[in-house]
One Martini backbone bead per residue (centre of mass of N, CA, C, O) as a GRO file, in nm:
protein
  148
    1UNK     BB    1 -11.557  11.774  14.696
    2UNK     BB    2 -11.532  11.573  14.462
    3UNK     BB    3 -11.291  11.457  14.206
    4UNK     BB    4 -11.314  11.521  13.885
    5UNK     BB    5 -11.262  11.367  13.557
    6UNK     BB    6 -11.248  11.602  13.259
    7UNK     BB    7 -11.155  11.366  13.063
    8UNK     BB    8 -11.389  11.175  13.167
    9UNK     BB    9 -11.641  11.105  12.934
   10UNK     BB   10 -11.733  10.830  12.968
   11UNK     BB   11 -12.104  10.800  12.941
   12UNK     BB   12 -12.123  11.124  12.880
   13UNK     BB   13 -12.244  11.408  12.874
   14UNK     BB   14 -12.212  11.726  12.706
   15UNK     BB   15 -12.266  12.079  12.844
   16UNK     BB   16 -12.311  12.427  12.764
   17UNK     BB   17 -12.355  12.665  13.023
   18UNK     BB   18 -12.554  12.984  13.072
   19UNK     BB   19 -12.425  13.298  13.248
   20UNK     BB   20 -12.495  13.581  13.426
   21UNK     BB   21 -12.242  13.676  13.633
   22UNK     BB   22 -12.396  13.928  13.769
   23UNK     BB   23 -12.651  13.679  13.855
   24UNK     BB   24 -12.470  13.380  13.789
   25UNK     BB   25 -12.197  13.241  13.836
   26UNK     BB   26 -11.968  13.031  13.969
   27UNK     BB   27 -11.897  13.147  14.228
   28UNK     BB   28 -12.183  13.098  14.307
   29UNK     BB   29 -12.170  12.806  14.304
   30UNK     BB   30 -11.935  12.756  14.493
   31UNK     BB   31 -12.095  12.910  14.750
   32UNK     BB   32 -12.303  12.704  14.771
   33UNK     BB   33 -12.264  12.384  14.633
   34UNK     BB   34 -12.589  12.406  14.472
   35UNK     BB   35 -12.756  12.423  14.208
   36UNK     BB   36 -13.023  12.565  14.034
   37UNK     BB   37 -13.119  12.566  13.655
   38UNK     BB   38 -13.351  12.818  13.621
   39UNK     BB   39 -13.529  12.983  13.353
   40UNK     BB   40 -13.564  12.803  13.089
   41UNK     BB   41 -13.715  12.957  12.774
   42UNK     BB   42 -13.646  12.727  12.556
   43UNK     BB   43 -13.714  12.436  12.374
   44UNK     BB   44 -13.419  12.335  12.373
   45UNK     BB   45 -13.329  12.358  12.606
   46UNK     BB   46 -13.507  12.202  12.764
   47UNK     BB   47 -13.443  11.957  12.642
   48UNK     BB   48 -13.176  11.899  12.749
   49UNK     BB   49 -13.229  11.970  13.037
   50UNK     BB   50 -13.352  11.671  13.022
   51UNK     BB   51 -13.140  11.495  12.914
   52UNK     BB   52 -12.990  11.461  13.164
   53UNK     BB   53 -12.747  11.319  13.340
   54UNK     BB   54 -12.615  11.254  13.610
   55UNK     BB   55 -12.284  11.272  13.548
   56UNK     BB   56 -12.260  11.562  13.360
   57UNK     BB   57 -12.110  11.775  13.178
   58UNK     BB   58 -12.017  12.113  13.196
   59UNK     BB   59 -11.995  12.469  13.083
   60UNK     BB   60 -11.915  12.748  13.193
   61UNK     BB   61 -12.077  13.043  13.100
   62UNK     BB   62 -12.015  13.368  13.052
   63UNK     BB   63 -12.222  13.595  12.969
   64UNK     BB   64 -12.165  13.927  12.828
   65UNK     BB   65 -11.949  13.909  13.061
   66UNK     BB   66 -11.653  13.784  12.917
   67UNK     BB   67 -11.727  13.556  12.690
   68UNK     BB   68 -11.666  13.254  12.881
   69UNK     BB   69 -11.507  12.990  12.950
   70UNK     BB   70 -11.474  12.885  13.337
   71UNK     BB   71 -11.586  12.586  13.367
   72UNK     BB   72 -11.667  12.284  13.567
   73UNK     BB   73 -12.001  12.107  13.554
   74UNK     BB   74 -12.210  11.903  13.746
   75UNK     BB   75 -12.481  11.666  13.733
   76UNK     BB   76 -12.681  11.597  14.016
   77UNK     BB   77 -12.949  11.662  13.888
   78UNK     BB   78 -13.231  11.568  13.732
   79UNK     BB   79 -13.568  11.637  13.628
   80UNK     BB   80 -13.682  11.896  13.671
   81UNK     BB   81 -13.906  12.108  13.797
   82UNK     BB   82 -13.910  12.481  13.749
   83UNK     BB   83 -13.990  12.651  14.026
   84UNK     BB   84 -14.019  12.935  13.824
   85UNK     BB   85 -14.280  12.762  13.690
   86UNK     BB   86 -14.634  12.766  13.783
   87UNK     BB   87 -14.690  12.524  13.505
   88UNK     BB   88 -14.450  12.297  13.517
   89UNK     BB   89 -14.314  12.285  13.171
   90UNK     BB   90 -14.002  12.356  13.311
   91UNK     BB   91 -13.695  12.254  13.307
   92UNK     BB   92 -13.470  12.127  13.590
   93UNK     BB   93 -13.122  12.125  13.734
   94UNK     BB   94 -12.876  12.018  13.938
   95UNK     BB   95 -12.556  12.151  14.047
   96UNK     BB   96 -12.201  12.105  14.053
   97UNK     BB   97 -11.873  12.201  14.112
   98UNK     BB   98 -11.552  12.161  14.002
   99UNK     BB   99 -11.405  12.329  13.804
  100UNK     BB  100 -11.176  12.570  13.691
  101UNK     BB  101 -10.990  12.740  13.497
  102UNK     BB  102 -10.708  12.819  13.395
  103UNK     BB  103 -10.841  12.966  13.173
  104UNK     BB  104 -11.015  13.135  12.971
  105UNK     BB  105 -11.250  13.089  12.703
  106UNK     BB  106 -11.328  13.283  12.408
  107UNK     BB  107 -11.488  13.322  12.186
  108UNK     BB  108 -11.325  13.463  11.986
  109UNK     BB  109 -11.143  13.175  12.004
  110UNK     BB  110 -11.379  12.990  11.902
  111UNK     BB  111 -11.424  13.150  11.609
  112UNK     BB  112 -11.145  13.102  11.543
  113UNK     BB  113 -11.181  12.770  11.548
  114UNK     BB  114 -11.242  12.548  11.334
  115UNK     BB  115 -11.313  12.311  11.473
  116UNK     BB  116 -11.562  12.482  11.643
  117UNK     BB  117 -11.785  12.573  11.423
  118UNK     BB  118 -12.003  12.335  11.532
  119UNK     BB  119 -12.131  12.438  11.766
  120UNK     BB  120 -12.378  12.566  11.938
  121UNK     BB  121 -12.253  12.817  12.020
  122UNK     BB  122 -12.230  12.929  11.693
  123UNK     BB  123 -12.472  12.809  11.550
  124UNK     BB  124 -12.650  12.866  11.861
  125UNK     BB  125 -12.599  13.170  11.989
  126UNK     BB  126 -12.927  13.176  12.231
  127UNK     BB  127 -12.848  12.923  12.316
  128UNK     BB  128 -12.826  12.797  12.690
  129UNK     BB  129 -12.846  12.497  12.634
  130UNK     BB  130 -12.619  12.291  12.496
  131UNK     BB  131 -12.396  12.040  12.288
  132UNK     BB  132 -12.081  11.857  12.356
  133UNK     BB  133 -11.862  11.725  12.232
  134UNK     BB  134 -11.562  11.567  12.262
  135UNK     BB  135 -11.357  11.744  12.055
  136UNK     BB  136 -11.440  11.972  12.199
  137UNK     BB  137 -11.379  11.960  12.493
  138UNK     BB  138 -11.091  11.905  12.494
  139UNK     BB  139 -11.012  12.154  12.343
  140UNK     BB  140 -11.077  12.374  12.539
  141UNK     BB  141 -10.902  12.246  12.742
  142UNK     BB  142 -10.679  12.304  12.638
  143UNK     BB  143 -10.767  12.582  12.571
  144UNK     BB  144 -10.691  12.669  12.892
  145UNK     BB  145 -10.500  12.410  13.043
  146UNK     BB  146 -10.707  12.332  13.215
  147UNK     BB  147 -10.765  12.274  13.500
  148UNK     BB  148 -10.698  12.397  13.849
   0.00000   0.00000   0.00000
């Protein structure tokens, strides 16, 4: 895997997915070494899913159990008709992990952070896949302590 720099995020869109880490981690991501990101049935989130391009980096979010940013993920395919819809209405994307976090950054953090308040993450707290500003970025990557 080469090492991408989660700091340069020019040209690139930034977005944040959740997922159920007893479902699918982070390391499980990392164990595959590429995944698709499909299942995905809400029609804000299939949009974003739609909008992404390669080399677009996200935040991989553990949901339920952990409620923290826990890693950068880049966005490897784009534009994926999602395997698990029968009727082919909905987008899937491939994935592959670039980095954990030097620590999570918990939900309760990121609510408790004024710059933070107008995010995705809290605005609409159960779309499954956000859009990250780039001074969202930054501050989360900062409050984290940088990738591992």
């Amino acid at each position: 895997m080469s090492k991408i720099d989660v700091m340069d995020v020019a040209g690139r869109q930034l977005w944040l997915m959740k997922s159920e880490p007893d479902v699918y981690s982070y390391d499980d991501l990392v164990a595959e070494g590429e995944g698709t990101w499909d299942g995905v049935r809400n029609h804000l989130a299939a949009r974003n899913l739609r909008s992404m391009a390669a080399g677009d980096l996200a935040f991989f979010y553990h949901s339920n159990i952990g409620k923290a940013v826990v890693a950068v993920a880049t966005i490897s395919v784009p534009g994926l008709i999602d395997p698990t819809d029968p009727e082919g209405k909905w987008a899937a994307v491939k994935v592959k992990p670039v980095a954990k976090l030097l620590r999570p950054v918990t939900l309760a953090e990121i609510k408790a952070t004024e710059a933070l308040a107008q995010m995705d993450l809290i605005r609409l707290s159960r779309l499954s896949v956000g859009a990250v500003r780039p001074d969202e970025w930054a501050l989360i990557l900062d409050m984290a302590g940088g990738p591992v």
